[in-house]
N, C-alpha and C positions, 0 to 999 in steps of 0.2 A: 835544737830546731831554731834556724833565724827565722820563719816563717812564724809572725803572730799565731799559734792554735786557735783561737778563736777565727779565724777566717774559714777554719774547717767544718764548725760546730753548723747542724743543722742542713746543710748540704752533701749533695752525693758525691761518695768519696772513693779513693780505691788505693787501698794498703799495698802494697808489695814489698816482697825481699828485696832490701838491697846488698847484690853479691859483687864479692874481692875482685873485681875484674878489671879490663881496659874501655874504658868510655868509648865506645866504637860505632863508627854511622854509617852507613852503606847507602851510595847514593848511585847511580847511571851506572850501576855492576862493578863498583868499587871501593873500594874498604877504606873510611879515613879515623884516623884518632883525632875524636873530637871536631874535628872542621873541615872543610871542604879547602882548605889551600895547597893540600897533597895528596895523593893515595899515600898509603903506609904502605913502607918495606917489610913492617918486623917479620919476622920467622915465626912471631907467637900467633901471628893474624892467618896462622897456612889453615887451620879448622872453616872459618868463616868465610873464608877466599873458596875455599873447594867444595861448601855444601851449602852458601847461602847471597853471597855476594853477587852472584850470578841471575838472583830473582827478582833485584829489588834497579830495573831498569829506567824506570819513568824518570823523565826528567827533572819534573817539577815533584818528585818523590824523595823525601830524607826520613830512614830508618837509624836509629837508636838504639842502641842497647849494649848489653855490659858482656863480653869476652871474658872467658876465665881459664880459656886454653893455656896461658900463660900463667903460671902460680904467683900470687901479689904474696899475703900475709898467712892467709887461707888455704889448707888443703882440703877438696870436699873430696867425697868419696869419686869412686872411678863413674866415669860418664859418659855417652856413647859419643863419636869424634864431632856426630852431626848435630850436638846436647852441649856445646861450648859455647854459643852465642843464645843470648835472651833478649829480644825484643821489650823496651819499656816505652819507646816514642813515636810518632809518627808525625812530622811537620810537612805544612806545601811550600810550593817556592814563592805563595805571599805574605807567607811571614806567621802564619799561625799553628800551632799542634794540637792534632785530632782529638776529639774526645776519647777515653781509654776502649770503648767498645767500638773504632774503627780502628785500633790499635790491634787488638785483638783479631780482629775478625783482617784486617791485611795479613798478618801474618800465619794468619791458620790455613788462610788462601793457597799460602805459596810454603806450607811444612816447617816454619821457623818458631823456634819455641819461642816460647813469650816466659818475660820475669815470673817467679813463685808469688800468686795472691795470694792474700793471707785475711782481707778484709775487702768486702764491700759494701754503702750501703751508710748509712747516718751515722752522727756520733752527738748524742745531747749537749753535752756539756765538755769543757775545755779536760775538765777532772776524767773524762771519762776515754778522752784521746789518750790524756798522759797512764792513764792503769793500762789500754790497749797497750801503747809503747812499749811501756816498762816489760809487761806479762808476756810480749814479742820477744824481747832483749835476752830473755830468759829460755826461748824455744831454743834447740840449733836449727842450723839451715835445713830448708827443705831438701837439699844438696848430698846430706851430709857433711859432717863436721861443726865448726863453728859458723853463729850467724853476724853476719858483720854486722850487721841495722836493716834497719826499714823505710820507705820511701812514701810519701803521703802526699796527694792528690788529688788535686778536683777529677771528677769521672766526667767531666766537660771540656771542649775543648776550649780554647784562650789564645790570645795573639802571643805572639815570642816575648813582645816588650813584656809582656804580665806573666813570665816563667816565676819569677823568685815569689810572687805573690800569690802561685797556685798549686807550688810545687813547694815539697821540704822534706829533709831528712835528717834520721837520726842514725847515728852508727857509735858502736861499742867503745866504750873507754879500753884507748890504747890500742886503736884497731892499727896502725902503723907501726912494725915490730922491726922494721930495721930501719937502717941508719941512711944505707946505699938502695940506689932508685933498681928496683925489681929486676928491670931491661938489662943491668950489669952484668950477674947469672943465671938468667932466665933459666925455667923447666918448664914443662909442658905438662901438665894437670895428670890425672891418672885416665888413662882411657877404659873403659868395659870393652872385657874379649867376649867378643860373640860364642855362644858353645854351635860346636859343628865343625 
């Protein structure tokens, strides 16, 4: 964690999984990795393009969240095609991101999964964030498979300038198992076959 623990201690908080995916924003019904200076081409963005890119049109609206349509390190178990994008952010176009329960509550709106919570709700003391981590570290994903880490943040919203100060995470020793950047051989996650 770069993020001092003790900034967490005593305020409302909200734990979530953090999963093997591609950092992906979806802004005016189009899909970008990480920032708004391109739509993305990839092939691994075709899940997100076809069952969720399409809902997230406001202009002054930037959605968040982590694709895993694309296999990173991690294989989770099979998942349904419209179950590869998770929502974890919500930011406006003047510079601030939502508090996590209108994070929640946009995406429920419009049928887009949101990250695995794992934790909401106070933490006394700094000793008692680091047992929650570790005893996280130790679950597997909610997914299926292995868990990469965990994502910790204020359940408030904040201006963009104050991300690194409100936001941190923790992910698994050695969570980066190869050498060549994923995009190279890309595959496409497992999908669930519908019975019928």
């Amino acid at each position: 964690m770069h993020t001092i623990p003790g900034r967490f201690v005593g305020q409302a908080v909200v734990v979530t999984e953090k999963l093997d995916g591609s950092n992906t924003l979806l802004h005016a019904g189009k899909v970008y990795g990480r920032s708004v200076s391109a739509p993305s081409g990839g092939k691994w963005m075709a899940m997100v393009k076809k069952h969720h890119a399409w809902k997230v049109t406001e202009p002054n609206v930037y959605l968040y969240g982590e694709d895993i349509y694309g296999v990173h390190s991690i294989t989770y178990g099979p998942v349904e095609e419209q179950k590869t994008f998770y929502a974890f952010g919500l930011r406006d176009g003047e510079g601030a991101f939502a508090a996590f329960a209108d994070v929640e509550s946009y995406a429920k709106q419009r049928g887009i999964p949101i990250v695995p919570i794992l934790f909401e709700g106070y933490f006394s003391s700094v000793a008692e964030i680091r047992a929650f981590v570790e005893s996280a570290h130790r679950e597997p994903s909610v997914l299926g498979g292995q868990r990469e880490g965990v994502v910790l943040r204020l359940a408030r919203g904040f201006p963009t300038a104050e991300f690194s100060e409100n936001v941190c995470k923790s992910v698994r020793v050695g969570h980066v198992q190869t050498n060549e950047h994923w995009t190279r051989h890309w595959r496409p996650c497992r999908i669930a076959k519908h019975a019928g």
